[in-house]
N, C-alpha and C positions, 0 to 999 in steps of 0.2 A: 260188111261194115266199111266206113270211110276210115280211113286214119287222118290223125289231126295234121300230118306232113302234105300228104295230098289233096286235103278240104284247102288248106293254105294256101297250097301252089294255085286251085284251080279258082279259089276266092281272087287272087293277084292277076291272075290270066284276066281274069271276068273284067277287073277294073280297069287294068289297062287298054284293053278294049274300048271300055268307054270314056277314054281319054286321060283318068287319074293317074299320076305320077308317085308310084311306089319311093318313099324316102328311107322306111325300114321299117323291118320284118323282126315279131318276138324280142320287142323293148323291152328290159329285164327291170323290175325293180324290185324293192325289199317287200312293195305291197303285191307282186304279181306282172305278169308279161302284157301287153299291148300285141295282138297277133300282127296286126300291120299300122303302119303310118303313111297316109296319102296325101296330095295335093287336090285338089278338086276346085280348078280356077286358082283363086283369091284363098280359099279355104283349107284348112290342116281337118285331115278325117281320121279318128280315131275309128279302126276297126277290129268289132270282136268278133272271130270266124267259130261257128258251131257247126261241127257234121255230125249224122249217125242215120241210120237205117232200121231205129226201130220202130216202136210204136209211140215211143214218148217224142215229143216233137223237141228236136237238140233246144231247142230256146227258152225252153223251159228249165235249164240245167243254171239260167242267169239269173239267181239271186241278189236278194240288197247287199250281203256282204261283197260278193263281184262287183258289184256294179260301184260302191264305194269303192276299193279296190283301183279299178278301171279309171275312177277319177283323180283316185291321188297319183296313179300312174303319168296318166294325160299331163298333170301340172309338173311333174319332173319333167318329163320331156319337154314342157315348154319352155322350163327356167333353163332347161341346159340347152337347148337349140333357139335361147330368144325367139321365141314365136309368140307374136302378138297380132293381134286380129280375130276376124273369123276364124271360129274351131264347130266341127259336131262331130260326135258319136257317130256311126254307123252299125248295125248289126249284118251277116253274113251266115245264110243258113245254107249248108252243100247235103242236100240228100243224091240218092238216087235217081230222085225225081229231077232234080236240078238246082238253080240257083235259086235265092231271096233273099233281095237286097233292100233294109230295112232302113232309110234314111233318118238323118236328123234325131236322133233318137236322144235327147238330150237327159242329161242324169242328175242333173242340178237340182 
């Protein structure tokens, strides 16, 4: 099994790589956490990191209550960091098998 510390680390490895600028990591709010906040260009990415090693695919653990959730997160973070512009969702799935990186995922 992944644990959700090391899905993180190696989600954040992953993006950097591909040139995204990590701004923070497990944004806390009253409706739930943001695992990462990135740059992407122009763009502010919200990303949700799912690992596990079963049979149940981790992405399937992301229901409409999360995914609501995730979006009232997102708006706090942008009222407290003024961030205006482009924004998207991203999902982050870390098996065993490797990385999948799920763009644009938008929840609106």
């Amino acid at each position: 099994m992944i644990d959700w510390k090391k899905a993180e680390d190696t989600a954040c490895d992953f993006l950097k790589k591909k040139g995204y600028k990590i701004l923070a990591r497990n944004f806390r709010t009253r409706y739930g956490e943001i695992d990462i906040v990135a740059r992407d260009g122009k763009e502010i990415v919200f990303v949700e990191v799912k690992s596990g090693s079963g049979k149940v695919d981790p992405l399937e653990r992301i229901d409409r209550r999360k995914i609501g959730n995730l979006e009232k997160s997102a708006r706090i973070y942008m009222i407290q960091n003024g961030v205006r512009g482009p924004v998207r969702v991203d999902f982050i799935r870390v098996t065993p098998k490797g990385i999948d990186h799920l763009k644009d995922i938008w929840l609106g």
